[in-house]
N, C-alpha and C positions, 0 to 999 in steps of 0.2 A: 522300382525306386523312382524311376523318372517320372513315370505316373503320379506318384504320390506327391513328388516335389509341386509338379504343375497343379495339383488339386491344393495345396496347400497355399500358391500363390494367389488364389485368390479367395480362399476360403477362409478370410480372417477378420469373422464377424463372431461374436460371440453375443447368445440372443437369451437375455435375462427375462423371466416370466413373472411376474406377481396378479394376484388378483384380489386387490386389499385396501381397505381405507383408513391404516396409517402412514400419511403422508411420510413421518419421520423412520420409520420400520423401512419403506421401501426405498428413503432419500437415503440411509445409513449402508444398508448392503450394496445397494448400487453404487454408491462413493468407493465404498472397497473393491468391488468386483471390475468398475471400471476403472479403477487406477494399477490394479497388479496387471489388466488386463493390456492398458496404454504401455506398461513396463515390458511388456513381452510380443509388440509391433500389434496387438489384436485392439478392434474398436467393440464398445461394445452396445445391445440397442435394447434401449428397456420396453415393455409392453407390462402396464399396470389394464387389465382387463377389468377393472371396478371403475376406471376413466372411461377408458376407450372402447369397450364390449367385442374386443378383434376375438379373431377365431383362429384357436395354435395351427389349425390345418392353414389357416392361408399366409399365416405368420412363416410355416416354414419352407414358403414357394421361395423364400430367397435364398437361389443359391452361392450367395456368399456366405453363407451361415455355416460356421466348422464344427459346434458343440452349443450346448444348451444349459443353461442354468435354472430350476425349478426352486421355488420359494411355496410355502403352503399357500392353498390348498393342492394347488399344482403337483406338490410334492407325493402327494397320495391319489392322484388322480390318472387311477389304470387306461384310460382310452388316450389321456397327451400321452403318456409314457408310450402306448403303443404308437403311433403317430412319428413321435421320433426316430422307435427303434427301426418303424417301417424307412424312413430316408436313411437308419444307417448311422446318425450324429450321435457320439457319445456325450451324454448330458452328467451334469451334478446335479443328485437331490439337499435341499438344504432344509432339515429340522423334516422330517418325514416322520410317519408313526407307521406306516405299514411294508409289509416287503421290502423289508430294511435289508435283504441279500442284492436286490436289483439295483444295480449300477452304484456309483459311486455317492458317498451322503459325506454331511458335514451337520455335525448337530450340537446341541446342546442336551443334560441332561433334564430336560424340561419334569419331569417327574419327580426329582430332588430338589428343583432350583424350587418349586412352588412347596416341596416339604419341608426347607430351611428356612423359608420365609413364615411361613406359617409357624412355625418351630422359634424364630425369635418372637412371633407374638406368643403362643404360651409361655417362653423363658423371661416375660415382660409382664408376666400373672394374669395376661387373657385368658378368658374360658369361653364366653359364647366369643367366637368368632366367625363373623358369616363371611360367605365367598359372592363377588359379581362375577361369573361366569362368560366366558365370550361367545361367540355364536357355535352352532353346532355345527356347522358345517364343515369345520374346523376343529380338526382331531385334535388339537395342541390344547385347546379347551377344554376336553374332558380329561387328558394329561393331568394336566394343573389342577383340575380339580381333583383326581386321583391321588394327589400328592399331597392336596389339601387335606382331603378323608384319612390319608396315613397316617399324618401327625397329627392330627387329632385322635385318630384309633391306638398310637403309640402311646398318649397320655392319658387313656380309657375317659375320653371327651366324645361324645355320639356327633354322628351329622346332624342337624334340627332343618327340615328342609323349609321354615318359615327364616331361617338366614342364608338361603340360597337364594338368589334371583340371577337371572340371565339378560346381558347385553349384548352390544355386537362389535365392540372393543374402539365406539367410538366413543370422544367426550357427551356428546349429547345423550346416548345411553345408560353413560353412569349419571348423569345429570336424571334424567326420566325414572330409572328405577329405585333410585338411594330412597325415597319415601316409605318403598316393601320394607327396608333393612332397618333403616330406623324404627318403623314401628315394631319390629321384634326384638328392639331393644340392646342391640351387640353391644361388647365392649370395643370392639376393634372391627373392623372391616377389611379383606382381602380381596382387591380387583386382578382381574389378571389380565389388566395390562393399565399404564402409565393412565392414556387417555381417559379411559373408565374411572380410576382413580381422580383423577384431576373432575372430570363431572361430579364425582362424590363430595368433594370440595367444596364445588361451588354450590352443591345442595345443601352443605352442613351450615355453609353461610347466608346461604337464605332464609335457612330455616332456626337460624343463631344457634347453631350445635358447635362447640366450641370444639376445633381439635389442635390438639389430642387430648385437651383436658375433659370433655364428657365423651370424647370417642375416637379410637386411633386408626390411620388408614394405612395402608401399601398398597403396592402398585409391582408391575412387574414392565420390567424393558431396560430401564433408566434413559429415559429418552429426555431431549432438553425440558420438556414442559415440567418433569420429574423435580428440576433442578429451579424451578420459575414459577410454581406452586404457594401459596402462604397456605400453612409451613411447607415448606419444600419437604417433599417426599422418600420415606425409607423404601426401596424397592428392589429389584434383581435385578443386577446390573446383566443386559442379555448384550456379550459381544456382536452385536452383527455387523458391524464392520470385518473384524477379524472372522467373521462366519463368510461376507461378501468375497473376501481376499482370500480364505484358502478355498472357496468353491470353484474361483477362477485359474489359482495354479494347479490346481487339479485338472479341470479341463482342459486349458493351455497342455498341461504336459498330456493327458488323453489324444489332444489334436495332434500334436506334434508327433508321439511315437506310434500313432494307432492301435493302442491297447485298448483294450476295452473291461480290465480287470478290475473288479471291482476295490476300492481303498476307505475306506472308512476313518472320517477325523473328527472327535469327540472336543471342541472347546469347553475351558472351563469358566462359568458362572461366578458370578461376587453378588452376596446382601451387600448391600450399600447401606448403611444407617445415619438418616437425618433426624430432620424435626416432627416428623408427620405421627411418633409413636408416644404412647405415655408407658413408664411403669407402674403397675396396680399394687395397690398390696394386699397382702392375702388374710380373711379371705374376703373376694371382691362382691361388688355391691353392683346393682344396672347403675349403668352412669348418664342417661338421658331420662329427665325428665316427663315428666306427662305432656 
């Protein structure tokens, strides 16, 4: 005991991992994780590896570090996971898709949230509905898309793979690809994720495609740009705040009693419905022009 008191005085850092270029994705969970984290005497230290290019091995020479927070890709990536296990630090995976037994997760059902979203565009009389995809590197991407294919296969609607195209979940992306999607004519468009959405935007408006009146979008996150859009954006609202804040009482309580058992917490998702959607009426017609 007295050991572990003395490791515990000064092991109270807790070291947040991203490797990602949405700025608001990684401002929103690190606001949560380092405020429940302030609440409980622990500081905490981000590392966005898509900034900075650090290496988890030298990241985790500090030994002030008592527990580890992972955020995708991180989350599925078997050689940091070994890395930690090797020093020992009981880490949270947050939104993982693989060896969901290993250590402790916090997730969302990324699988449903992207089949409910797609689910009010058909319940809105869409039928081609195309997907912008986010990069591949990134499992939470083919998720979403999976989710996408579901309800569409639920409403005996095929995939059309000339309404799929792939970004990499920045604005500039959906910006550069929206040209593929429009020319196969969708009535709606599903990004998956806010940024890529918000690109799509600004391509409908260059290219005077009127939404949602010749073609409707969503978005997934609800991140502020969501909310700051013309038309402001119907999306899935993704807690990651409340994703940031249980990842970190999780580990706090990991560091403190030295468990290392794994606990699994599923938060729940919201559609969010604004301006960004039309309803069609049946049966529908292409709605962009030549």
């Amino acid at each position: 005991m007295a050991d572990r008191n003395r490791i515990m005085n000064y092991r109270t850092k807790i070291l947040l991992l991203f490797n990602n270029s949405g700025r608001e994705y990684v401002a929103r969970i690190d606001s949560g994780a380092r405020r429940t984290g302030a609440s409980s005497g622990f500081t905490t230290a981000m590392d966005n590896a898509f900034v900075s290019g650090s290496a988890i091995a030298e990241l985790l020479q500090d030994e002030t570090i008592g527990g580890v927070i992972l955020t995708p890709p991180y989350s599925d990536d078997r050689h940091a996971l070994g890395l930690i296990e090797a020093r020992g630090l009981p880490y949270v995976r947050i939104a993982p898709m693989l060896d969901m037994d290993r250590g402790s997760t916090v997730t969302i059902d990324e699988y449903d949230a992207a089949r409910a979203i797609t689910q009010h565009l058909i319940d809105k009389g869409h039928r081609r509905i195309a997907i912008m995809r986010g990069p591949d590197f990134q499992l939470v991407s083919m998720r979403r898309y999976n989710g996408y294919a579901n309800a569409l296969g639920a409403s005996r609607l095929r995939v059309d793979q000339t309404l799929v195209a792939q970004g990499d979940f920045s604005r500039e992306s959906g910006r550069e690809q929206a040209a593929k999607l429009f020319a196969a004519r969708p009535t709606a468009i599903f990004a998956s994720n806010d940024e890529m959405a918000a690109g799509i935007l600004d391509a409908a408006r260059a290219a005077r495609i009127a939404v949602p009146g010749q073609i409707s979008v969503v978005g997934y996150d609800d991140n502020a740009v969501a909310k700051t859009t013309t038309p402001r954006l119907t999306t899935v609202r993704q807690p990651l705040e409340e994703m940031g804040e249980m990842a970190a009482r999780l580990l706090v309580d990991a560091i403190r009693t030295g468990s290392r058992g794994a606990v699994h917490k599923i938060i729940p998702f919201e559609v969010i419905e604004r301006e960004s959607v039309a309803a069609l009426p049946e049966p529908q017609d292409d709605r962009l022009s030549a």
